[in-house]
C-alpha positions as CSV (number, residue, x, y, z in Angstrom):
1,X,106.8,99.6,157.2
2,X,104.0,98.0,159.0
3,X,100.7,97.2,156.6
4,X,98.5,99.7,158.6
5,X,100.7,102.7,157.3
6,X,101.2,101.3,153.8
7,X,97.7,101.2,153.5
8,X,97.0,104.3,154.3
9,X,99.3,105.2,152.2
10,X,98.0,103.9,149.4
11,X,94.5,104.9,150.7
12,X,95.7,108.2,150.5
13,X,96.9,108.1,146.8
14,X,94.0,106.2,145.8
15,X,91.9,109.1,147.1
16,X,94.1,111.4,145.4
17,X,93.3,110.2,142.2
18,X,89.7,109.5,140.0
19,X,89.6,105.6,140.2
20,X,86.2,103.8,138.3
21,X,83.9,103.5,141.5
22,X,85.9,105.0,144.2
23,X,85.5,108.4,143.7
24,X,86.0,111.5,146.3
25,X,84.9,114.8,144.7
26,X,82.6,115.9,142.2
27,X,82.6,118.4,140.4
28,X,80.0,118.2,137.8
29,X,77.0,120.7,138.8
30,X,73.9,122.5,137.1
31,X,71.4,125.2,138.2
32,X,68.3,123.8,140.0
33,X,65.8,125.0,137.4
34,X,68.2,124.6,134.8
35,X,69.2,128.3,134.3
36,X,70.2,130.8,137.1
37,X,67.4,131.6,139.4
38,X,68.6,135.5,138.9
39,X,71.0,137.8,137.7
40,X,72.3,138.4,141.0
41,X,75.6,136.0,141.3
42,X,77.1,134.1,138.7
43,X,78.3,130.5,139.6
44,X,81.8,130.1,139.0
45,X,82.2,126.5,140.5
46,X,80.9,124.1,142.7
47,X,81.7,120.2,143.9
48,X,80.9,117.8,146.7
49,X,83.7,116.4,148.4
50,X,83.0,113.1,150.1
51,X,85.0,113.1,153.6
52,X,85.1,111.5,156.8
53,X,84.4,113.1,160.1
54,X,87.4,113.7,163.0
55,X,85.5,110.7,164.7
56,X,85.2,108.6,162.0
57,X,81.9,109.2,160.3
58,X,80.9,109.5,156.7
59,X,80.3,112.8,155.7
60,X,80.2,115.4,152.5
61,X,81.3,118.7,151.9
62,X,79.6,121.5,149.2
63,X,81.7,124.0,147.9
64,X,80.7,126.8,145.5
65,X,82.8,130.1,144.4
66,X,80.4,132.8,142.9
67,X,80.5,136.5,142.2
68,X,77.8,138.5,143.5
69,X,76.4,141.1,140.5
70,X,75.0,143.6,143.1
71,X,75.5,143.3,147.4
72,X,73.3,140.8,149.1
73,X,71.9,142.6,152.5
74,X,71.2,139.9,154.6
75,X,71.7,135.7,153.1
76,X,71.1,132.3,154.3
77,X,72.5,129.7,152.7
78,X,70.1,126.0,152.5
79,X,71.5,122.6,152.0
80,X,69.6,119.4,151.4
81,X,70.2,116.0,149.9
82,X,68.0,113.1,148.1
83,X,69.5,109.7,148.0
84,X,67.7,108.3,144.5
85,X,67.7,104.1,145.7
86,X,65.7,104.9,149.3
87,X,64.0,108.1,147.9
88,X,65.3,109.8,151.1
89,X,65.4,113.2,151.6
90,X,67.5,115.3,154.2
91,X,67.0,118.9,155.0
92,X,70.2,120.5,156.8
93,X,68.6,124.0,157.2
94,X,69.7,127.2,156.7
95,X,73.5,128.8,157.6
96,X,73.7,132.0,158.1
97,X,75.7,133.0,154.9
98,X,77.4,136.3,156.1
99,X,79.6,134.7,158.7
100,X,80.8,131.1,158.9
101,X,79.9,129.6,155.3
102,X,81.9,132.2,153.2
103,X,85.5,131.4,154.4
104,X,86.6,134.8,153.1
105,X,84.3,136.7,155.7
106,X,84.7,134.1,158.5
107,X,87.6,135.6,160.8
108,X,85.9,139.3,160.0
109,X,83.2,137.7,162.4
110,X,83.4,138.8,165.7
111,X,80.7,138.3,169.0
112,X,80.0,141.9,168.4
113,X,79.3,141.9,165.0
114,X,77.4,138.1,163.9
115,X,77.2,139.4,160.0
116,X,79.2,140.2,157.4
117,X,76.9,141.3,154.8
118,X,76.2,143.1,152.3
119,X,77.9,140.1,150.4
120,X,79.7,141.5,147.8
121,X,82.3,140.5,145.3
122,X,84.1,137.0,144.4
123,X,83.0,134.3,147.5
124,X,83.9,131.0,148.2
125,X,81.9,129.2,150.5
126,X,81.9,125.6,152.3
127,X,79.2,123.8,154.2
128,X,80.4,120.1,155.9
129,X,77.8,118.1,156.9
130,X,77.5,114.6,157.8
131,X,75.2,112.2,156.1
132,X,72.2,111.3,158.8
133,X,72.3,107.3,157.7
134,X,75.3,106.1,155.8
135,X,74.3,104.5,152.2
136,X,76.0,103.8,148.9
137,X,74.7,104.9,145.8
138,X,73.4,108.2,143.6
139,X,72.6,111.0,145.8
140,X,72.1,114.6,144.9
141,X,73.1,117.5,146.9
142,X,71.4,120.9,146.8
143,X,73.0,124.3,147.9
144,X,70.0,127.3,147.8
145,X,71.4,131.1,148.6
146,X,68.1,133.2,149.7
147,X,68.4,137.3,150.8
148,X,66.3,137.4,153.5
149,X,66.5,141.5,154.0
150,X,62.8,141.7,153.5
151,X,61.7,138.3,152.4
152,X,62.7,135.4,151.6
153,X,64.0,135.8,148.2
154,X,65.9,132.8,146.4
155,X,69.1,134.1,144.3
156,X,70.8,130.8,143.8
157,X,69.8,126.9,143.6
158,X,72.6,124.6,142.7
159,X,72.8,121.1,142.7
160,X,75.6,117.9,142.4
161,X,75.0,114.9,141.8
162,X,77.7,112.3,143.3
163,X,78.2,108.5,144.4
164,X,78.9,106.4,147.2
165,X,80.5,103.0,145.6
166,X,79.2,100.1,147.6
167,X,82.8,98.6,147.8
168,X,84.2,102.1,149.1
169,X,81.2,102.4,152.1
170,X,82.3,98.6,152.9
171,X,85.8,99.5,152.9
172,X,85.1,102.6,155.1
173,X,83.0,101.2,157.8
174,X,85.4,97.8,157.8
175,X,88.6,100.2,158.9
176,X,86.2,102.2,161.1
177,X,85.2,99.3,162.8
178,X,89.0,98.1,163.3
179,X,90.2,101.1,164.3
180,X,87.7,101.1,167.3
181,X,88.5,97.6,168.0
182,X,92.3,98.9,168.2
183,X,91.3,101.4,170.8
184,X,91.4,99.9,174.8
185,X,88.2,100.0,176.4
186,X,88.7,102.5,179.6
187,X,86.3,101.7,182.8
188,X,86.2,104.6,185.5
């Protein structure tokens, strides 16, 4: 077996599993405000995964399952994070949250019909985004769902805090680099 594979291999178990500074999801969350910001969906879970992009770019994923207590007409969902060494602080922007960010509405989205809401019932949503500078450290990420039917009215604000280990960036960017430095160089 040559290294490259048994390494990721081991990579891939190593991921699997919790392991003191190299960890890949998190799960621990809490309201925004420290209570619900209304009765209107109940928080069932939520966690960060930390991921890497198709080409090879640091990245994180927010994932939240919640039960709406009455429909939602029309929602956007907001994501932003705050990186606590730098200070730094990224707004993503709003997704519409009727198609595309719950996955159990996403193939019921057609070009004819753009929404899926009212948003009713048990939902599980997902929004990937990549991180706009790559850092290690304590970072906070922040998921707000708004109804925006009349205005813009904010029914959820959750938020996880998670790490990037200095040793697991270095790692990362390391095999990045090698594995573009694998890759011939075509001229046209």
């Amino acid at each position: 077996m040559n290294s490259k594979l048994t390494t990721a291999i081991l990579l891939g178990i190593v991921m699997a599993c919790t392991v003191e500074g190299l960890v890949f999801e998190f799960g621990k969350w809490e309201y925004c405000y420290g209570e619900p910001a209304t009765d209107r969906v109940n928080v069932e879970n939520a966690l960060v995964r930390v991921v890497q992009s198709p080409n090879h770019l640091l990245g994180f994923q927010f994932h939240v399952n919640m039960t709406t207590n009455e429909p939602i007409a029309n929602a956007v969902a907001n994501l932003r994070t705050w990186h606590e060494q730098t200070g730094d602080r990224v707004k993503y922007g709003d997704s519409d949250a009727c198609c595309g960010f719950f996955t159990n509405t996403e193939d019921q989205c057609t070009e004819e019909t753009n929404t899926h809401c009212p948003i009713t019932g048990f939902k599980s949503g997902m929004i990937e985004r990549l991180f706009h500078e790559e850092h290690h450290g304590n970072f906070e990420a922040q998921l707000q769902l708004f109804d925006v039917s009349k205005d813009r009215e904010e029914i959820m604000c959750i938020a996880v805090p998670f790490t990037v280990s200095e040793s697991f960036l270095t790692q990362f960017q390391q095999e990045r680099k090698e594995k573009f430095e694998e890759q011939p160089i075509l001229l046209l």
